[in-house]
Backbone as JSON, one array per atom type, in Angstrom:
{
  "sequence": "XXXXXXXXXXXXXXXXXXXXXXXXXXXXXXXXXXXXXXXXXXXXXXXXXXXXXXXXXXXXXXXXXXXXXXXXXXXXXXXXXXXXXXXXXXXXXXXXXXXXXXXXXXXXXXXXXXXXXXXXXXXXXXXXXXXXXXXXXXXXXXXXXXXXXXXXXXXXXXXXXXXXX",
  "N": [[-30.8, -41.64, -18.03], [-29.45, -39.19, -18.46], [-30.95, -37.75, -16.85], [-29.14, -37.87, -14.46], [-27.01, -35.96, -14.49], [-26.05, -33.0, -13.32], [-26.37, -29.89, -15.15], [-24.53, -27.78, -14.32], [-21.81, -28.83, -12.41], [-21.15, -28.93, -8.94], [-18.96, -29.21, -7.64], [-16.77, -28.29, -9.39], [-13.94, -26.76, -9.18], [-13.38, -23.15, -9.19], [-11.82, -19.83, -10.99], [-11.02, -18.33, -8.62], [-10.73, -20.78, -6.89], [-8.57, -21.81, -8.38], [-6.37, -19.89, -7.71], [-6.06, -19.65, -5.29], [-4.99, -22.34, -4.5], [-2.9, -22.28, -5.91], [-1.61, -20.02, -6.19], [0.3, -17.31, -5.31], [2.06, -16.02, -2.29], [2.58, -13.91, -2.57], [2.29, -11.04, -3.76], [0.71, -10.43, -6.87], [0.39, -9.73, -10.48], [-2.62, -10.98, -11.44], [-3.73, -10.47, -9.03], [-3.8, -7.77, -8.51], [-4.87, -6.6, -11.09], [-6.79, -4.84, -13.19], [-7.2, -2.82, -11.81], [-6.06, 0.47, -9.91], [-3.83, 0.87, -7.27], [-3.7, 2.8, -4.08], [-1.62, 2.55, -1.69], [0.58, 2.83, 1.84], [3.68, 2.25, 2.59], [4.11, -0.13, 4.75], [6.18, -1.51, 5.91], [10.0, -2.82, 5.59], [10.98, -5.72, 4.12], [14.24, -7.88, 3.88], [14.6, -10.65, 2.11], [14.87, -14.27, 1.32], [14.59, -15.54, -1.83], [13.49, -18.35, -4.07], [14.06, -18.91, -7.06], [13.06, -20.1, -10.41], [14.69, -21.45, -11.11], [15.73, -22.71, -9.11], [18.1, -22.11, -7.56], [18.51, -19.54, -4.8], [18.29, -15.97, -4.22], [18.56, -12.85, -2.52], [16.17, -11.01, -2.12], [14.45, -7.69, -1.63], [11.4, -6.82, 0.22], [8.16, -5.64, 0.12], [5.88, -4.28, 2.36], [2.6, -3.27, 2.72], [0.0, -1.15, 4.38], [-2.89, -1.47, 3.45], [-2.89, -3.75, 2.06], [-3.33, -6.63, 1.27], [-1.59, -8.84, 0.59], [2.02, -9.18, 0.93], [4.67, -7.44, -1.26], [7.2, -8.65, -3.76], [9.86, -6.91, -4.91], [10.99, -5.94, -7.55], [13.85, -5.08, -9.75], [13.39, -3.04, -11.95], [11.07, -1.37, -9.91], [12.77, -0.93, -7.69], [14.33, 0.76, -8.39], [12.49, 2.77, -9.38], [11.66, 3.29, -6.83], [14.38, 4.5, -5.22], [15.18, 6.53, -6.99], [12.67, 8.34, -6.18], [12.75, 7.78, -3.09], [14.9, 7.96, -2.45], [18.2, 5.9, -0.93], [17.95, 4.15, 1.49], [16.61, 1.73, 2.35], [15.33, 2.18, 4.87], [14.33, 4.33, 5.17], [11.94, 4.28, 3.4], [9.16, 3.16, 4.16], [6.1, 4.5, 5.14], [5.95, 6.3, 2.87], [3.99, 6.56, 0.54], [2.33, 4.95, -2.29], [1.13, 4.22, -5.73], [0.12, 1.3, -7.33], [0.0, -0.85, -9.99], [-0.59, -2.6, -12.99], [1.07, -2.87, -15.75], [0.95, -3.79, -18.89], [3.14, -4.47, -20.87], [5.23, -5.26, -19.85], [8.73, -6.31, -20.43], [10.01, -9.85, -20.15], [12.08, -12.43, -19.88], [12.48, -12.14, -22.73], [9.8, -12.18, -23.32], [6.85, -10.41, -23.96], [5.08, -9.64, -21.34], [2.47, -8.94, -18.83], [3.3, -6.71, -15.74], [4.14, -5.56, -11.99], [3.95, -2.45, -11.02], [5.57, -0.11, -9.78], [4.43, 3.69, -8.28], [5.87, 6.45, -6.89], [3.68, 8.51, -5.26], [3.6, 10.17, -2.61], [6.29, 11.0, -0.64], [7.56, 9.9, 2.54], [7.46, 11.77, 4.49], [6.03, 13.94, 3.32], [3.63, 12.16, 3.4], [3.4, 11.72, 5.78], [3.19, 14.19, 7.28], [1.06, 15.23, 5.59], [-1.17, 13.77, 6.85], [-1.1, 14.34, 9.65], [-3.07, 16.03, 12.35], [-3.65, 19.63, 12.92], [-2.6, 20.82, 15.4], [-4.71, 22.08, 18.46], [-4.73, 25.67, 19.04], [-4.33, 27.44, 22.37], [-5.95, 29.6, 23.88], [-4.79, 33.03, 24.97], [-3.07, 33.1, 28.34], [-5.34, 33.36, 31.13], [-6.74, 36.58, 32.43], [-6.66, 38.06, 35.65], [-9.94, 37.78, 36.73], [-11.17, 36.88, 35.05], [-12.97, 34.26, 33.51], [-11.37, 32.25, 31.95], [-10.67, 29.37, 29.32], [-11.37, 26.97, 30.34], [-14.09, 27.75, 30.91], [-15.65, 29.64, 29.24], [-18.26, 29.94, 26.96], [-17.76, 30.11, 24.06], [-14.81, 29.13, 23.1], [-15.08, 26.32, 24.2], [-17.22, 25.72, 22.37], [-15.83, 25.98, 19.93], [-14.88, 24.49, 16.76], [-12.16, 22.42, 15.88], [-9.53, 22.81, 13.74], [-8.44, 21.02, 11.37], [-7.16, 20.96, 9.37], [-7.31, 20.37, 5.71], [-9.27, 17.82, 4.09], [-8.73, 14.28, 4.06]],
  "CA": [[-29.43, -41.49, -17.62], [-29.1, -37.75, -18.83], [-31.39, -37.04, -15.42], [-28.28, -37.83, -13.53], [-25.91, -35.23, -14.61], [-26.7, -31.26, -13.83], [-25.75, -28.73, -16.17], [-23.15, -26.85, -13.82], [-21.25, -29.24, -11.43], [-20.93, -27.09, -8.18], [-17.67, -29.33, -6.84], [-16.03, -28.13, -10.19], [-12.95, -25.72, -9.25], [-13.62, -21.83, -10.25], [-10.59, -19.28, -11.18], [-10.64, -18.06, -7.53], [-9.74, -21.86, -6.22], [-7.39, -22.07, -8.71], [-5.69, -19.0, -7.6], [-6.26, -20.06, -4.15], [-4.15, -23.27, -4.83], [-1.67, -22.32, -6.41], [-1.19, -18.38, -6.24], [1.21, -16.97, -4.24], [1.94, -15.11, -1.27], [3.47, -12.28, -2.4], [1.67, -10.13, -4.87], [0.89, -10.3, -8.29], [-0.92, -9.31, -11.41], [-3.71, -10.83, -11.05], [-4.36, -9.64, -7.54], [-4.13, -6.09, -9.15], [-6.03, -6.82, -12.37], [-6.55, -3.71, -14.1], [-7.35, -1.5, -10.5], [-4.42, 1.12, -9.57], [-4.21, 0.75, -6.17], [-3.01, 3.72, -3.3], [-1.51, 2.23, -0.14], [1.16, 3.73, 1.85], [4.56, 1.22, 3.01], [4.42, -0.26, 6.31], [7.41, -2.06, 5.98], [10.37, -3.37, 4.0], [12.2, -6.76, 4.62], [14.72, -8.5, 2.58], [14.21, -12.38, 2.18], [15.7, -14.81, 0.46], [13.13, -16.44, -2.48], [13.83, -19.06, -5.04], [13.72, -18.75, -8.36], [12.62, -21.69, -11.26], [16.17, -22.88, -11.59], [15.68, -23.89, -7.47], [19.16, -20.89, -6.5], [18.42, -18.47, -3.36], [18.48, -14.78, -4.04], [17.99, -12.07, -1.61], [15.05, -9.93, -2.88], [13.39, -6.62, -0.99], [9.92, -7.27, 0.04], [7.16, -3.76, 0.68], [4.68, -4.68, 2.83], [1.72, -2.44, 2.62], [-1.05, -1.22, 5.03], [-4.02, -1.61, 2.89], [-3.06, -4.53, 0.51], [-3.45, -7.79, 2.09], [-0.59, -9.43, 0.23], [3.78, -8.33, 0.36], [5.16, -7.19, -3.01], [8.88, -8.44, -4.08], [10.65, -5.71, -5.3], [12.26, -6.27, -8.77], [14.53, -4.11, -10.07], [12.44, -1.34, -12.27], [10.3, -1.21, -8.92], [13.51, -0.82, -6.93], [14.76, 2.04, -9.04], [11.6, 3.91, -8.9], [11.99, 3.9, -5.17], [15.07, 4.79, -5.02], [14.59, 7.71, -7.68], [12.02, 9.3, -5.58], [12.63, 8.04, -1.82], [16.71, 7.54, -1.68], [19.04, 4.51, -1.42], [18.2, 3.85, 2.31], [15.14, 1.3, 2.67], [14.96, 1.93, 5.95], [13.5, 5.32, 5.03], [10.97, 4.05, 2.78], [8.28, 3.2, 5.14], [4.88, 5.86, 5.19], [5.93, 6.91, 1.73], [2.42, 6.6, -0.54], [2.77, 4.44, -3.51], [0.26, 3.61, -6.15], [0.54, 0.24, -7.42], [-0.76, -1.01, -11.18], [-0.1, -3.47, -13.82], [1.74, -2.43, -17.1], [1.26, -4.93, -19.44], [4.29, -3.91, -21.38], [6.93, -5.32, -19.31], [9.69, -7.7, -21.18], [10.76, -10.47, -18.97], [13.08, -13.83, -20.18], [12.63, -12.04, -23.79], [8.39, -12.1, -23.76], [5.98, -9.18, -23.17], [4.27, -9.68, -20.42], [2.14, -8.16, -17.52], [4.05, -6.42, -14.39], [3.69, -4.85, -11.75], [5.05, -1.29, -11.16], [5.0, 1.16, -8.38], [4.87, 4.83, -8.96], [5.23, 6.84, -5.76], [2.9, 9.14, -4.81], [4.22, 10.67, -1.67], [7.3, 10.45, 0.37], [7.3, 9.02, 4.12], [7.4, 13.02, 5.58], [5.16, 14.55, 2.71], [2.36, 11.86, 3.65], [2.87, 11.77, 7.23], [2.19, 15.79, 7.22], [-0.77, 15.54, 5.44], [-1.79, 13.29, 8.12], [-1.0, 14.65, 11.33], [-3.51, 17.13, 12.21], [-2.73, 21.06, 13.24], [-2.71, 21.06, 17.22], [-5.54, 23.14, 18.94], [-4.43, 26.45, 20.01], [-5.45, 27.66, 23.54], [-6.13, 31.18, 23.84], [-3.69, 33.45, 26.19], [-3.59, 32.75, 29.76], [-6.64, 34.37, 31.65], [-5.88, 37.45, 33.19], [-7.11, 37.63, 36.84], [-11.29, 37.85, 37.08], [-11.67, 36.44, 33.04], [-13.14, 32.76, 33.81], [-10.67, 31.27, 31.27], [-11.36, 28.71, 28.37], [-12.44, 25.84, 30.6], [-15.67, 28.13, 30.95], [-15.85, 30.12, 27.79], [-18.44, 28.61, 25.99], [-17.49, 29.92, 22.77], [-13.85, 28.52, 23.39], [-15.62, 25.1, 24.55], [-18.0, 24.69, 21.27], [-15.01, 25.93, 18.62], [-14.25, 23.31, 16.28], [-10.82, 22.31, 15.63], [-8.6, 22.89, 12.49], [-7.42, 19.72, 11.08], [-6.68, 21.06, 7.62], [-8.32, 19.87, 4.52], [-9.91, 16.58, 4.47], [-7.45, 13.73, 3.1]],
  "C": [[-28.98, -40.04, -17.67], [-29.61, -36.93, -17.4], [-30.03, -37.06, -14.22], [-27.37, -37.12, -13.43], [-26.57, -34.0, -14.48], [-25.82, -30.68, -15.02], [-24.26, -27.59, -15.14], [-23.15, -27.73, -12.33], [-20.22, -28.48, -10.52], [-19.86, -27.98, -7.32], [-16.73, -29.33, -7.93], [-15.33, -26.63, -9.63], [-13.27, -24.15, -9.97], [-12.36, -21.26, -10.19], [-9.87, -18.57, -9.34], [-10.23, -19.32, -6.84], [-9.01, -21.88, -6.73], [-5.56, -21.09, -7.9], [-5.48, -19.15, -5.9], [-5.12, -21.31, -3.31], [-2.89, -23.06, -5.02], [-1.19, -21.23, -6.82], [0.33, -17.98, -5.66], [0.9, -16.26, -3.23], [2.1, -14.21, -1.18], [2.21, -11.74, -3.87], [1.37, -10.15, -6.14], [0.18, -9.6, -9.5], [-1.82, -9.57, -11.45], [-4.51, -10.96, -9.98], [-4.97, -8.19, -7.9], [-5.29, -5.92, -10.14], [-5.82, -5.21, -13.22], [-6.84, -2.26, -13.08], [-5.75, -0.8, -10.93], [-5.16, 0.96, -8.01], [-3.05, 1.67, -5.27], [-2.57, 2.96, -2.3], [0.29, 2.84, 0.49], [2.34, 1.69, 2.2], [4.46, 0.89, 4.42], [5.39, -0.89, 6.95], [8.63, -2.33, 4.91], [11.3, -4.2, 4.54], [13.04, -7.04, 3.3], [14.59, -10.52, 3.44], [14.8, -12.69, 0.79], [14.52, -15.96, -0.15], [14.05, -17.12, -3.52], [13.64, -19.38, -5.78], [13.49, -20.12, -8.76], [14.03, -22.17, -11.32], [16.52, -23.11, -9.81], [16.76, -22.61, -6.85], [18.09, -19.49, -5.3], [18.29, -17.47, -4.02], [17.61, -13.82, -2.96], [17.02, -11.14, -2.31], [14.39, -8.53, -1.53], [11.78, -6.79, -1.29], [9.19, -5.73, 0.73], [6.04, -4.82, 1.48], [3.97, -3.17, 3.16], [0.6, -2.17, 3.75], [-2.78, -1.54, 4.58], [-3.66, -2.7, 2.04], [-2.64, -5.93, 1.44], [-1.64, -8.91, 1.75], [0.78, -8.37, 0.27], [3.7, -8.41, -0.93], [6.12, -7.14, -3.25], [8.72, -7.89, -5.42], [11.18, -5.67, -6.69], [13.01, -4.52, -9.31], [14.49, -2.88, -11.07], [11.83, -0.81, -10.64], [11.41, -0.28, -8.25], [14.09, 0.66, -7.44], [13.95, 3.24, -8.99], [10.99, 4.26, -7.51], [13.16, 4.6, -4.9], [15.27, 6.36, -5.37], [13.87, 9.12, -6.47], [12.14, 9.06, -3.93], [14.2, 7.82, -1.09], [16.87, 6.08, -1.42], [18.94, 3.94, 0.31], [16.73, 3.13, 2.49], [14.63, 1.85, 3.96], [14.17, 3.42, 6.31], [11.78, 5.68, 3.94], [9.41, 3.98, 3.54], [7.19, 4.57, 5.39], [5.03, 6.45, 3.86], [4.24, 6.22, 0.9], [2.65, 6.05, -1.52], [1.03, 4.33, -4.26], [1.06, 2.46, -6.97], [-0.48, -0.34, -8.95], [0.19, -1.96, -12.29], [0.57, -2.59, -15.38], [1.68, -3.89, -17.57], [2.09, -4.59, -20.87], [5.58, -4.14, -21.18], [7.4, -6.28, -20.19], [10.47, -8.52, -19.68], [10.88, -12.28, -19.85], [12.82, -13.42, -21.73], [11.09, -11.61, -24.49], [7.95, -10.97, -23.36], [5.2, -9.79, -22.18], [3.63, -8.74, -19.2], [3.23, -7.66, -16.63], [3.65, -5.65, -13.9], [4.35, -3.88, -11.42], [4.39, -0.7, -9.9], [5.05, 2.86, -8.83], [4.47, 5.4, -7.01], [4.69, 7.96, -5.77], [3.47, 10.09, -3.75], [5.29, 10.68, -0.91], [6.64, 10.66, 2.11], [6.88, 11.23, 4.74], [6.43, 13.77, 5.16], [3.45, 13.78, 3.43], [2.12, 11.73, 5.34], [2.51, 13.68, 7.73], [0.84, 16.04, 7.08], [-1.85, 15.02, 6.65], [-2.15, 13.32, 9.32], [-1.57, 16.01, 11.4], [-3.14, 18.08, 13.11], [-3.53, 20.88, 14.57], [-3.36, 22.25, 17.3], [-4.41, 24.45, 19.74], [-4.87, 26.91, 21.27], [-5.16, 29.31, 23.29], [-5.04, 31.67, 25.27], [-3.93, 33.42, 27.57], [-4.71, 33.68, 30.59], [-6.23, 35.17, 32.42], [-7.25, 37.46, 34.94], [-9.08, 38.89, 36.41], [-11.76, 37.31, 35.7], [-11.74, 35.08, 33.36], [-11.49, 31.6, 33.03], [-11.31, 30.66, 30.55], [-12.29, 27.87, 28.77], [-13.95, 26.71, 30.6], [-16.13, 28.9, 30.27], [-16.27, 29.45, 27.12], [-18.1, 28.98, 24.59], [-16.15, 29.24, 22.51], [-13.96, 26.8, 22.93], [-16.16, 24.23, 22.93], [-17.14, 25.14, 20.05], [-14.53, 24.39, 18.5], [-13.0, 22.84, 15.84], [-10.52, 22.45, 14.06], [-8.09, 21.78, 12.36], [-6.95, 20.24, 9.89], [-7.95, 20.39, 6.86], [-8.18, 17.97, 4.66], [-9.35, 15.66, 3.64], [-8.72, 12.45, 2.21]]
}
């Protein structure tokens, strides 16, 4: 009878179905785990989520380009946006955040995990770094000087982007 049972039953649930089940959609600690994670904002809605006692509230949601899941906003988060990118969401967007757990936060009276944002860049600082420095052309050809199109040193210069992000 003992032949009929294996040692590790493989339609037993692991921590990734659980989390799979019954996670969420929006972001959490242990999505993050103990990574820090860079990604810049690619959006920011507000939505209306519902807390354990069942009431509405409107919350600010980040949606990120690199992080598969949104991240509502709570109100340390919200402050250290505001702090460093001003009181207008609608300027938040391309700013650079890193993103990491503190397990330090107090919430309904307990310590617990949270997650925090710290930003990194604002929306104009990281879209700079990004946008690379436009080729110059050399001065217009004076009459019998082929010009660039046929200048091969012109032709095989390599462009200036800046330093490598």
């Amino acid at each position: 009878m003992a032949d009929e049972f294996s040692e590790h039953d493989l339609e037993t649930p692991t921590e990734h179905d659980l989390d799979t089940c019954y996670g969420s959609k929006y972001l959490a600690t242990t999505d993050v785990g103990d990574r820090k994670i860079k990604s810049r904002i690619a959006k920011v809605r507000k939505e209306e989520l519902r807390g354990d006692n069942g009431k509405a509230r409107s919350k600010f949601i980040l949606y990120f380009d690199t992080v598969d899941k949104p991240m509502v906003v709570n109100a340390t988060n919200k402050n250290a946006l505001v702090d460093k990118l001003g009181r207008d969401p609608a300027k938040w967007p391309g700013a650079t955040v890193g993103i990491f757990v503190d397990p330090n936060v107090t919430f309904a009276g307990k310590r617990v995990p949270g997650l925090r944002l710290r930003v990194l860049l604002p929306p104009t600082a990281a879209a700079a770094k990004a946008t690379p420095k436009p080729v110059t052309q050399p001065p217009a050809a004076e009459e019998g000087d082929p010009g660039p199109a046929l200048d091969p040193d012109f032709n095989n210069a390599v462009p200036d982007f800046g330093p490598a992000a």
